[in-house]
Jmol script that loads the backbone (N, CA, C; Angstrom):
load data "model"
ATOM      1  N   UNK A   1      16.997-144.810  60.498  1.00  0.00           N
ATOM      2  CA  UNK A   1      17.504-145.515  59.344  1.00  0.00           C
ATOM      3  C   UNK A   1      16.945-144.817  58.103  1.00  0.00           C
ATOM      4  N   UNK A   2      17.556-144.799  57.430  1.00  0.00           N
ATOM      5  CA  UNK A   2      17.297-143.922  55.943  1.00  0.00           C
ATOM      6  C   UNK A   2      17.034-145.077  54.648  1.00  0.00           C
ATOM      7  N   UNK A   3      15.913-144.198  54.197  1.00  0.00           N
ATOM      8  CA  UNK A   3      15.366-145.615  53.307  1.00  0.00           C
ATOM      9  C   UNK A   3      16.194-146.260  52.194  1.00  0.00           C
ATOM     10  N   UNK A   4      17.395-145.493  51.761  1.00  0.00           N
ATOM     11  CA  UNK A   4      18.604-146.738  51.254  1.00  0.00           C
ATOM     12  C   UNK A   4      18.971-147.392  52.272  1.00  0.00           C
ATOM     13  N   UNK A   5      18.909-147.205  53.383  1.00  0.00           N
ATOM     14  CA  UNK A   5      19.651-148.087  54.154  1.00  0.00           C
ATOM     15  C   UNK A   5      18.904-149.499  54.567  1.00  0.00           C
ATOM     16  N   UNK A   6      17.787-148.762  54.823  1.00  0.00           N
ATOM     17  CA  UNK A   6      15.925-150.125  54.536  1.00  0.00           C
ATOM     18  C   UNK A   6      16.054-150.971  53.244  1.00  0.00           C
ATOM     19  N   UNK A   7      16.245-150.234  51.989  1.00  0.00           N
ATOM     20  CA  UNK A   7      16.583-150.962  50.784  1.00  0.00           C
ATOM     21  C   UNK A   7      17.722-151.711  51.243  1.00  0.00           C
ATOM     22  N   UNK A   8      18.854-151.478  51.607  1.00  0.00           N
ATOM     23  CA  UNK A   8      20.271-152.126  51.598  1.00  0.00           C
ATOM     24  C   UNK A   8      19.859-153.535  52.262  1.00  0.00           C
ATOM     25  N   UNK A   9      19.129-153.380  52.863  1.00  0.00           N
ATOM     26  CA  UNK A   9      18.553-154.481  54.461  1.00  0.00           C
ATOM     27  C   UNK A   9      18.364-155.474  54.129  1.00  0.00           C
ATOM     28  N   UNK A  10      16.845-154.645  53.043  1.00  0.00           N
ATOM     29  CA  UNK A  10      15.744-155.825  52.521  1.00  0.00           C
ATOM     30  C   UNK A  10      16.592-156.773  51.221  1.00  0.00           C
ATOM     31  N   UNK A  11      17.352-155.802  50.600  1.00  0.00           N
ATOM     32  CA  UNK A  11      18.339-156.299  49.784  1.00  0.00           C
ATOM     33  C   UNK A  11      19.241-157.797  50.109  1.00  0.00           C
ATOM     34  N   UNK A  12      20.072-157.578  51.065  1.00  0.00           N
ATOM     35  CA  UNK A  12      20.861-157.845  52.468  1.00  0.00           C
ATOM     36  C   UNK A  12      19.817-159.408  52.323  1.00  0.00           C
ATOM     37  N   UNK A  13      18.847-159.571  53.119  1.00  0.00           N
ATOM     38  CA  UNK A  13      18.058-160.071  53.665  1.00  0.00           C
ATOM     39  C   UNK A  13      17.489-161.131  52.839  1.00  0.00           C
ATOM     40  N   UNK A  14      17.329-160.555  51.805  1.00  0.00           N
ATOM     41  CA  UNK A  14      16.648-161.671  50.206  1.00  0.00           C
ATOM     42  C   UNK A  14      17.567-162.427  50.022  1.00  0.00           C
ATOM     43  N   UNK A  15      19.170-161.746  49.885  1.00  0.00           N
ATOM     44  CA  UNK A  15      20.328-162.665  49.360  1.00  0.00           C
ATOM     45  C   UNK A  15      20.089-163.620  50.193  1.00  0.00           C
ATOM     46  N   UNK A  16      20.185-163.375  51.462  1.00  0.00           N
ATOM     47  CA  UNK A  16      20.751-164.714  52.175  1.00  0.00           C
ATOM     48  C   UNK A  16      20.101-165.576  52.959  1.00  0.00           C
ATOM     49  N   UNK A  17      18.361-164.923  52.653  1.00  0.00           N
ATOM     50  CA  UNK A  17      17.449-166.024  52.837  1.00  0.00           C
ATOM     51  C   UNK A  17      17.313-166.933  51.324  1.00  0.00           C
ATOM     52  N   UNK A  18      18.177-166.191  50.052  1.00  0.00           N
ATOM     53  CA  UNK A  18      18.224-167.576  48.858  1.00  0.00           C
ATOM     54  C   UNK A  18      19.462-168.340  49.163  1.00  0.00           C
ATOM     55  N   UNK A  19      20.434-167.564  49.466  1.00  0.00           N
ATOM     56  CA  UNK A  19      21.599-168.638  49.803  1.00  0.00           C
ATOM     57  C   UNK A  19      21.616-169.382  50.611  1.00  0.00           C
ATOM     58  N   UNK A  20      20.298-169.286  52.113  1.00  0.00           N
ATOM     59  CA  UNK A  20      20.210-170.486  52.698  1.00  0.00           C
ATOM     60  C   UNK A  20      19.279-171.963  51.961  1.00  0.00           C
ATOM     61  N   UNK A  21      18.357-171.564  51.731  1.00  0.00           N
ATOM     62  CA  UNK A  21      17.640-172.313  50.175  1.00  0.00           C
ATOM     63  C   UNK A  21      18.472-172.809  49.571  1.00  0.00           C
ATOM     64  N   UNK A  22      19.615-172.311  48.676  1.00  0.00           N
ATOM     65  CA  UNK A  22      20.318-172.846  48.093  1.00  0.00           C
ATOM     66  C   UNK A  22      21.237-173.854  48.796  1.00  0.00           C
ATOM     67  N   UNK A  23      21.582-173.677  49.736  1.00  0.00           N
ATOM     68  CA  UNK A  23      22.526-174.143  50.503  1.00  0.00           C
ATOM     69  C   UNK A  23      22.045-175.626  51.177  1.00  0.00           C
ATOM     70  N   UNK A  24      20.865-175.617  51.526  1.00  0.00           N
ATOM     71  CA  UNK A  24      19.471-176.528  51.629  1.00  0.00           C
ATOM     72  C   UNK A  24      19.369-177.670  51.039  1.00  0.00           C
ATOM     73  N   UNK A  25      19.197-176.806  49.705  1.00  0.00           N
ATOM     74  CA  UNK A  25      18.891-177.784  48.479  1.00  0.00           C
ATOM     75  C   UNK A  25      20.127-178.880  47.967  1.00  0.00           C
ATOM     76  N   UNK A  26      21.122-177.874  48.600  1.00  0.00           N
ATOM     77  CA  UNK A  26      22.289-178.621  47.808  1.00  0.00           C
ATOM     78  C   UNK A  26      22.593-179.945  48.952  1.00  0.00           C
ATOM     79  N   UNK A  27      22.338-179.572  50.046  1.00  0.00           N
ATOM     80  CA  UNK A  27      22.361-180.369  51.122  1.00  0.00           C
ATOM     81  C   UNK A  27      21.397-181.745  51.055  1.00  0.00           C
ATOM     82  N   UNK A  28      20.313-181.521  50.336  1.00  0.00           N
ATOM     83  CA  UNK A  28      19.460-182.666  49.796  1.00  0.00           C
ATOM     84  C   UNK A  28      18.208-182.391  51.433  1.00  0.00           C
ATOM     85  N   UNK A  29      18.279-181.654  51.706  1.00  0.00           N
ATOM     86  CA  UNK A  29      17.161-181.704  53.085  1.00  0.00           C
ATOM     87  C   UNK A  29      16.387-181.938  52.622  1.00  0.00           C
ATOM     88  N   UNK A  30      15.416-182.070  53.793  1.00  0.00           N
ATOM     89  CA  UNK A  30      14.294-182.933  53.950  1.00  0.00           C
ATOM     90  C   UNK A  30      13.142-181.627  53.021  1.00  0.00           C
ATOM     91  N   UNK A  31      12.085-182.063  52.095  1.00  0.00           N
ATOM     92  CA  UNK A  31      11.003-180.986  51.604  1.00  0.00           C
ATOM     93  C   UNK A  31      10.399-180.072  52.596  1.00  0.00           C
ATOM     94  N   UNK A  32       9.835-180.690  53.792  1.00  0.00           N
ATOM     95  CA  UNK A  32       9.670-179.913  54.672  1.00  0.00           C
ATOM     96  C   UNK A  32       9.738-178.177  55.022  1.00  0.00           C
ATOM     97  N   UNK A  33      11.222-178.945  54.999  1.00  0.00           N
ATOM     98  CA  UNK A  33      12.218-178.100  55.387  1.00  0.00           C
ATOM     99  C   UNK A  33      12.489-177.024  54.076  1.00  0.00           C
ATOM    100  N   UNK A  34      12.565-177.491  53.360  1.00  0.00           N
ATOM    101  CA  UNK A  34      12.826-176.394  51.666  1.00  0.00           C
ATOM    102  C   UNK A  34      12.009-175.620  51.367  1.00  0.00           C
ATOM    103  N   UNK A  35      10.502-175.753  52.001  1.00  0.00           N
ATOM    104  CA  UNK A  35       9.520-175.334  51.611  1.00  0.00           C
ATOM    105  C   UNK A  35       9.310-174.299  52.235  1.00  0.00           C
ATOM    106  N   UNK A  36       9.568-174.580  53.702  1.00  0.00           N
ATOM    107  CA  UNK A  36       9.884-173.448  54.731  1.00  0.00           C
ATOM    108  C   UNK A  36      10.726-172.366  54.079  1.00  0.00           C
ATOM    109  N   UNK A  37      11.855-172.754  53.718  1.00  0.00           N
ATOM    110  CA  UNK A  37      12.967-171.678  53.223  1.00  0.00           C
ATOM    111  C   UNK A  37      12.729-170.860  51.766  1.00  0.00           C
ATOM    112  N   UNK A  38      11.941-171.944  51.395  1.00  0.00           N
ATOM    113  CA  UNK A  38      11.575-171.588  49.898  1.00  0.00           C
ATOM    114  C   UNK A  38      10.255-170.035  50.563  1.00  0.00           C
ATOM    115  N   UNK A  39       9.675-170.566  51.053  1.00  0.00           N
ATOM    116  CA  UNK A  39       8.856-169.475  51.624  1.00  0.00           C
ATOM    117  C   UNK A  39       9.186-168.078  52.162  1.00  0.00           C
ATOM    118  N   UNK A  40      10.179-169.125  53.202  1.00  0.00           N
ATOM    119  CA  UNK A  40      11.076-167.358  53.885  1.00  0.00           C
ATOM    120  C   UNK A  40      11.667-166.529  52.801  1.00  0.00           C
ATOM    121  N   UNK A  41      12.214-166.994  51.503  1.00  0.00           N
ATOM    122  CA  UNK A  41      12.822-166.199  50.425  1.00  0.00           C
ATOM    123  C   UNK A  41      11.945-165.798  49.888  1.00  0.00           C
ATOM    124  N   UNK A  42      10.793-165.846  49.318  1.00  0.00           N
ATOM    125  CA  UNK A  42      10.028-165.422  48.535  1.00  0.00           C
ATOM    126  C   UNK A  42       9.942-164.554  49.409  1.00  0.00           C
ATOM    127  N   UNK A  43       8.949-164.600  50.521  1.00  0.00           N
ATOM    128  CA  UNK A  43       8.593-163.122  51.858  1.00  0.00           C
ATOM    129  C   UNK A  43       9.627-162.382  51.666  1.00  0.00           C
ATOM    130  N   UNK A  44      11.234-162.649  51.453  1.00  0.00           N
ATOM    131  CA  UNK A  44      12.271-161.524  52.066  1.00  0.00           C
ATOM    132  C   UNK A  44      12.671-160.846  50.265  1.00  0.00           C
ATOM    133  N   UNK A  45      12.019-161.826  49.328  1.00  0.00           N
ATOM    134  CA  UNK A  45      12.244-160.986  48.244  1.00  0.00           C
ATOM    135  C   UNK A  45      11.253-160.284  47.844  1.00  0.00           C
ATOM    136  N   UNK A  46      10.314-160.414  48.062  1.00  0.00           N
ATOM    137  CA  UNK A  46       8.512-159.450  47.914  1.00  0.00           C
ATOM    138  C   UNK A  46       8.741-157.987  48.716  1.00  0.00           C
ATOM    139  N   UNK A  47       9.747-158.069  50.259  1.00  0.00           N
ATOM    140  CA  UNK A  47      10.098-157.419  50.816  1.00  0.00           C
ATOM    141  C   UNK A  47      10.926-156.269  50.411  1.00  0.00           C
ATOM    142  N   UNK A  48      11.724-156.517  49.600  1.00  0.00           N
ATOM    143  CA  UNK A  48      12.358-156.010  48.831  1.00  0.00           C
ATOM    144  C   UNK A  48      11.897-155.133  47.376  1.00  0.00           C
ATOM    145  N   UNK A  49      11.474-155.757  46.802  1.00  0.00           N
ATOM    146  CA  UNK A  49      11.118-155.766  45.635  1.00  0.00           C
ATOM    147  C   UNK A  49       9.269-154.670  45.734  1.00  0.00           C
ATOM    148  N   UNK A  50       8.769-154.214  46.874  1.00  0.00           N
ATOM    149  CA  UNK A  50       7.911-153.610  47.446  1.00  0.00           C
ATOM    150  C   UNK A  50       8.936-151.973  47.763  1.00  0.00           C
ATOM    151  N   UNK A  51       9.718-152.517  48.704  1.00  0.00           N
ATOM    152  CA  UNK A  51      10.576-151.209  48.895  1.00  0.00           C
ATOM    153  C   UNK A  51      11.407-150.506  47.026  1.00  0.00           C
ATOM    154  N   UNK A  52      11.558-151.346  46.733  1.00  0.00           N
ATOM    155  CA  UNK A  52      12.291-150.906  45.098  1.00  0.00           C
ATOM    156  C   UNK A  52      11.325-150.239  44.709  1.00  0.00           C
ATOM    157  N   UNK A  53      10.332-151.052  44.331  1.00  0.00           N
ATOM    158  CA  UNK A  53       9.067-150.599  43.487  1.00  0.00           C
ATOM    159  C   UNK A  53       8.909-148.149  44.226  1.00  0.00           C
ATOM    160  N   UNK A  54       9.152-147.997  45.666  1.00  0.00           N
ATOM    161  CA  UNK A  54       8.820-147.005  46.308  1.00  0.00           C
ATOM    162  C   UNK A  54      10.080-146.023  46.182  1.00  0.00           C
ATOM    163  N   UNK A  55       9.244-144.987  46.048  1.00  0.00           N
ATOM    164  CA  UNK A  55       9.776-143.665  45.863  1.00  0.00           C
ATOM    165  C   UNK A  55      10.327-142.865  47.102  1.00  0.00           C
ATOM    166  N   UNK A  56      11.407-142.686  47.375  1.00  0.00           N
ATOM    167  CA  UNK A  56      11.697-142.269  48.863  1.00  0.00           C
ATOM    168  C   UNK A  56      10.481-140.754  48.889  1.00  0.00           C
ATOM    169  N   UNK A  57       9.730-140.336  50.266  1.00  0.00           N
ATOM    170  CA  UNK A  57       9.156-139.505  50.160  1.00  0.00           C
ATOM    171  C   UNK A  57      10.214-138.169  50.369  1.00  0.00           C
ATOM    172  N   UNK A  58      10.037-137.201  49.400  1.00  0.00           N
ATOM    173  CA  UNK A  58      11.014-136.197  49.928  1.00  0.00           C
ATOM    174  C   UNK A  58      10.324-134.764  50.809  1.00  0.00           C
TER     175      UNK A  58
END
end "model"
wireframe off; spacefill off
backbone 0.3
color backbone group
């Protein structure tokens, strides 16, 4: 895998661990439960946002 394609992932991966959050929230779930997701998004956007921050090595 080629590290745009790692970026594309982690990219990939942030969206739609917020759109489940969002999706969550709108649902009125239980806190528990939001907090969990609220968590998994932050991890999958730090994830991301770590790979951005990096310089592909050439």
């Amino acid at each position: 895998m080629t590290f745009q394609q790692t970026l594309d992932l982690a990219e990939l991966e942030a969206d739609i661990a917020f759109e489940r959050y969002l999706a969550a929230f709108e649902a009125d779930e239980h806190p528990a439960f939001l907090d969990s997701l609220t968590t998994q998004a932050q991890l999958a956007q730090d994830r991301y946002s770590t790979l951005a921050d990096k310089e592909p090595a050439h």
